[in-house]
N, C-alpha and C positions, 0 to 999 in steps of 0.2 A: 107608538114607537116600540122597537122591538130588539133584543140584543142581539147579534149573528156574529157568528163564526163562518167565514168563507174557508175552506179548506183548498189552499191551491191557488198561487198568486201566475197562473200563466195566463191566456185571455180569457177563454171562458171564466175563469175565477174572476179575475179583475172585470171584466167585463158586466157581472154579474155582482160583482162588488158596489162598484160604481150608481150601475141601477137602482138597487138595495138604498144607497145613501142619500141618491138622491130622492128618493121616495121618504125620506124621514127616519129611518134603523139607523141604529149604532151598529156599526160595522165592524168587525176586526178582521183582517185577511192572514191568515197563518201560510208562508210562504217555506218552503222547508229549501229554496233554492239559494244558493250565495252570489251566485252569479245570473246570466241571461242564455243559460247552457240551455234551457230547453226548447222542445220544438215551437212552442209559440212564437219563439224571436229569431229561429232558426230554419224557417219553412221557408218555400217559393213566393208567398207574398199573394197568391192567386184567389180572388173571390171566387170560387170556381161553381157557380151557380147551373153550370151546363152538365156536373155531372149526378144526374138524377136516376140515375141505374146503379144500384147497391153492386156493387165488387164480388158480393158472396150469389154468385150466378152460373146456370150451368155455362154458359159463353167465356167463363174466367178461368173455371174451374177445368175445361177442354182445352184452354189453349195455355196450361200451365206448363206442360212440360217442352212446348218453346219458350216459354220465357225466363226459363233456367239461368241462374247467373253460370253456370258451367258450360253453358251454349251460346252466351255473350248474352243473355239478358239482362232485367234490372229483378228478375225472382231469385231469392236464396234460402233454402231451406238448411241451416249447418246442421250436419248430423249431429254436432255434439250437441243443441239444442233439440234432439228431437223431441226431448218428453214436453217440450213446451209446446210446440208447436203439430206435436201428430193430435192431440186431443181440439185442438183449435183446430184442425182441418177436420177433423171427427162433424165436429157444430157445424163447421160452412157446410159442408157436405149436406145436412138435414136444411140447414135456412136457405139454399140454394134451390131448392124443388120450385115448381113455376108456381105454387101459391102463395109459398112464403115471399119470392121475389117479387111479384106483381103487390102483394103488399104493404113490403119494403118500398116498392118503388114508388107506391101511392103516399107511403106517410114519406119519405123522403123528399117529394117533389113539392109536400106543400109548406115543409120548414125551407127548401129553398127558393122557393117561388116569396116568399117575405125577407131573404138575408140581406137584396142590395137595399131596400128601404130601412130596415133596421141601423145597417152599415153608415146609411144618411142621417140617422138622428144619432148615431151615436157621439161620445165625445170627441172621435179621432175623426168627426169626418171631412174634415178638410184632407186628410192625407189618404183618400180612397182616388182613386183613378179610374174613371169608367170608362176604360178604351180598348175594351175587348182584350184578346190574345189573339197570337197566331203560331198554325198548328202546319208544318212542314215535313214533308217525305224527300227520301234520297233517289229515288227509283222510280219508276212510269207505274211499274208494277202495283208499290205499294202506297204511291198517292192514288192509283183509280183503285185500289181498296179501300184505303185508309177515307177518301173522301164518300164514296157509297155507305161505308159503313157510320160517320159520323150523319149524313144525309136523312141517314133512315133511324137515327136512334135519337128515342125522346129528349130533348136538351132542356125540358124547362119552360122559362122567361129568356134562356138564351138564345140566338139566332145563330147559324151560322152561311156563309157565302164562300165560293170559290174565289182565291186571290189568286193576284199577279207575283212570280218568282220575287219580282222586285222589289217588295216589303224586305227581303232576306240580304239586301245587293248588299249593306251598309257592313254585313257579318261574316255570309260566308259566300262562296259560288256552286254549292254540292246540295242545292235544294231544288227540285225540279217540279216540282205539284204544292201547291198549301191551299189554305183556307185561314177563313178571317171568322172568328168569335166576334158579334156582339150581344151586351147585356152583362159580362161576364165583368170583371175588374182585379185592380191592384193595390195593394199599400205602400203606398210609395215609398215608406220608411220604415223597418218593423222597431228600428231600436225606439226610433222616436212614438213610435206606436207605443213599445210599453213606458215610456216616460208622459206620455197624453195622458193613460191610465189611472197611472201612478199618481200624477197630479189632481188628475178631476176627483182622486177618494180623497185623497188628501184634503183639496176644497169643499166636498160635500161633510167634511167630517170624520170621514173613514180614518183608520189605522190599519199600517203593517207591521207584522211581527216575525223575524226569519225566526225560523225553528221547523221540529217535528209537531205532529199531530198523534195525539193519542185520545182513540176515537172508545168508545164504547155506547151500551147502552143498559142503563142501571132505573130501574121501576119503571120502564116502560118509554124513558125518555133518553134520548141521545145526549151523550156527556162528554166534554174536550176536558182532558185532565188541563189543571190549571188555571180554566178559563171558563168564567160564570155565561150562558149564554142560552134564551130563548128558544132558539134556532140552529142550526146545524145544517151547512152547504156543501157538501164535498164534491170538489170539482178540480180534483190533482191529478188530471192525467192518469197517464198510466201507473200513477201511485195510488190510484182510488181503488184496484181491485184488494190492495191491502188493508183499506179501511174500510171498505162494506162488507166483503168477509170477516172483519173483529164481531160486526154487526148482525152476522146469521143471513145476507145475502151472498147468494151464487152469481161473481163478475166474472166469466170467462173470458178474461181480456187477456191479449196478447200486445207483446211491445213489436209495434210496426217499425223496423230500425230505417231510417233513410239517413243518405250523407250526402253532403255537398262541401265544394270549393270554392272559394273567394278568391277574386284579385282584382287589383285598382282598376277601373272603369271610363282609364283614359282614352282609350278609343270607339269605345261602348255608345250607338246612341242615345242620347237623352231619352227623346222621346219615345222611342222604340216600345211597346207593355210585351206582358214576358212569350218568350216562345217556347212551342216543344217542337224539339227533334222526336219525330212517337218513333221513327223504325229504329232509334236508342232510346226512348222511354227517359228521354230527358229535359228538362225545361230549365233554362236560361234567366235569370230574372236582373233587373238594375234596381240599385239601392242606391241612390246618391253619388257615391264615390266610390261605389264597388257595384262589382258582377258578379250573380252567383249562377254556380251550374249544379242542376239537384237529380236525384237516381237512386234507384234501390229500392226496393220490398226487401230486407231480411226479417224472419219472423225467428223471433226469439227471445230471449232475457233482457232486461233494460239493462244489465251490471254487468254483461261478459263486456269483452276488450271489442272495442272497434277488429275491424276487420281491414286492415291498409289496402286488400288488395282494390275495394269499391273505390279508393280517391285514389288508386294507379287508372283505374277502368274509365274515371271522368277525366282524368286527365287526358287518356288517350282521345276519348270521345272529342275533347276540347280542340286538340292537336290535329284529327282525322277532319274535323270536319273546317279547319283554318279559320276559326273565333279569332277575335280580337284581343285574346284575353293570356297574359303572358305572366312565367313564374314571378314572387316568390306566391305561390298560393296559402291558402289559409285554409286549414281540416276542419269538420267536424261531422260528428254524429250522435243523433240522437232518435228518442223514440216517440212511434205517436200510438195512441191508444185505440186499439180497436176489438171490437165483440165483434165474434165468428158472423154474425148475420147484418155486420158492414153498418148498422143505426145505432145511434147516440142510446144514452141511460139518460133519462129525463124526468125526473117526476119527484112523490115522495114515498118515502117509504111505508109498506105496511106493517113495518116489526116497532117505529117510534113515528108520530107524527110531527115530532118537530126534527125531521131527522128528511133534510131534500138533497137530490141529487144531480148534476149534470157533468158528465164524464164519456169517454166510449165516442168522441169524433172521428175519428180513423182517420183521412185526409182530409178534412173540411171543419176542422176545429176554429181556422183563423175564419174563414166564410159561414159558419151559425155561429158564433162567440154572441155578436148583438142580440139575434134573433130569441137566443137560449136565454139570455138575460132576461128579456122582457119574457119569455114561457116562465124564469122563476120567480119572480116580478109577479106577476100575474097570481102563483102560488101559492107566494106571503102573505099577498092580499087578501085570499079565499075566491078566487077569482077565477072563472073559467078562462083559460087562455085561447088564445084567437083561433086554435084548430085541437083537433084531438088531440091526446098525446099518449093514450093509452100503449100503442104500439112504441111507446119509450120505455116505458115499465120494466123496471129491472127482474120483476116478478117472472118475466117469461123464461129466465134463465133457474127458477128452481129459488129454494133455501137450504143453506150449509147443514142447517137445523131445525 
């Protein structure tokens, strides 16, 4: 048995907490949040296993300047954050070349080709939903693209099929072309998601502790001021690029900012799993007794100000396309954590070996959360884990020092 410090009570943390306790460690999750503001409980809900092609691609990187939020996209670049984010498009730009991507996409495909089975053993898996998505165009135009283009591009474990409009009738009448995901899924609950969590450390033994984390590394070993512990897991989102650099790693991470809207879910169907509208680059999702509508890449600082104009811009989207879904709405924004070359930080470290890491999910933090667990799981143990992981390696990004 072994003493840990989890750093980062969002899923991956707690997910990876959990794991941890139940394996026999003494656990302590150091949660530096007060609330459930962050993206873990704040995303679309989407097990999103179909998407097995890293973002940092020349395909992404060519069709960025339509996806401008100044040309009605869901891309924003604010100028006042450029120095964040001109250095991060610096990186995509190098991990983007067809070797690094054909790479990415091989380690990529084989952490998602394990997430819905993880997802099944984990503690929340009664509230997983394996009823695919469905992906709808407004245009002739751009469903005979939009469907070509998903046809031909590698999904995985997922499948996908040509639907009937009629999936859409219950929402809107402005959808003319879709297709039907399977393999893919939902959590049907996120808050309840992190109270499943929250419970299962708490029964295996674990503790939580709101606070800050002050990480160092003193004779060779990783050390949390405060707090006596074996082990060291930082896994705080996009607050881990502040604790691995204390530590002489190079995290080039950027805060992926997305925002969405809430509103009660009274006309919303039940069973409906989530949709995207792709020719607005937005997905829809049902939570119990609310509807969320989610949007936006802004790449920049976790701490500037929301941006109001994104929940005017989902508003309208909601409006244009005649949802079910009526004021008063409910804001938010937050950030998800991504390295320029679109793959997770996974491993441990070579500057302290009690010093492990998992952070840097960029859109699929709620869909590997299981998976990353048992990779750390497997860690503790001295365990080779069920696939490579070297292309996790934080190492590829450099040291500070």
């Amino acid at each position: 048995m072994q003493r840990i410090i989890v750093i980062g009570g969002g899923v991956v943390g707690l997910s990876s907490a959990v794991a941890l306790a139940r394996g026999g460690h003494r656990v302590t999750v150091l949660d530096a949040g007060t609330g459930r503001e962050a993206s873990s409980w704040n995303n679309a809900g989407h097990i999103a296993v179909e998407q097995v092609a890293p973002l940092a691609s020349i395909a992404a990187i060519r069709s960025a300047p339509g996806r401008l939020f100044a040309r009605g996209g869901a891309l924003d670049l604010p100028f006042g954050m450029a120095s964040a984010w001109l250095p991060f498009a610096a990186r995509m730009l190098v991990a983007a070349r067809p070797a690094g991507f054909q790479s990415g996409r091989t380690a990529l495909g084989a952490l998602l080709a394990e997430a819905m089975p993880a997802w099944r053993r984990s503690a929340a898996a009664d509230l997983v939903r394996e009823e695919g998505h469905l992906v709808g165009w407004e245009s002739a135009a751009t469903a005979a693209d939009g469907r070509a283009a998903w046809h031909s591009t590698d999904t995985g474990v997922a499948t996908v099929a040509d639907s009937d409009v009629s999936a859409f009738a219950g929402i809107t009448n402005r959808v003319v072309g879709a297709i039907r995901f399977a393999g893919s899924g939902q959590i049907a609950d996120l808050s309840k998601l992190a109270d499943r969590l929250e419970a299962a450390l708490y029964d295996a033994g674990g503790t939580i502790v709101r606070g800050c984390a002050n990480l160092s590394i003193k004779d060779g070993a990783a050390r949390v001021e405060g707090h006596d512990a074996d082990l060291v897991l930082v896994a705080a989102g996009v607050r881990s690029r502040v604790l691995m650099e204390a530590t002489g790693h190079r995290a080039p991470m950027i805060a992926e900012r997305g925002y969405h809207i809430r509103a009660a879910a009274d006309r919303w169907p039940r069973d409906l799993p989530p949709v995207v509208f792709e020719d607005r680059s937005l997905i829809v999702t049902r939570y119990g007794d609310v509807v969320q509508a989610s949007s936006f890449v802004e790449l920049g600082n976790p701490d500037a100000p929301a941006d109001p104009r994104k929940w005017q811009r989902l508003e309208e989207h909601v409006a244009a396309l005649g949802l079910p879904m009526a004021a008063p709405f409910t804001r938010w924004m937050g950030s998800r954590p991504t390295l320029p070359d679109y793959l997770p930080a996974i491993g441990r470290s070579r500057h302290a070996s009690n010093l492990l890491y998992a952070f840097g999910h960029q859109h699929l933090g709620l869909t590997l959360a299981p998976i990353t667990a048992d990779i750390v799981t497997a860690l503790v143990a001295g365990k080779e884990p069920f696939m490579p992981i070297a292309p996790f390696d934080i190492a590829r990004f450099g040291n500070r020092r």
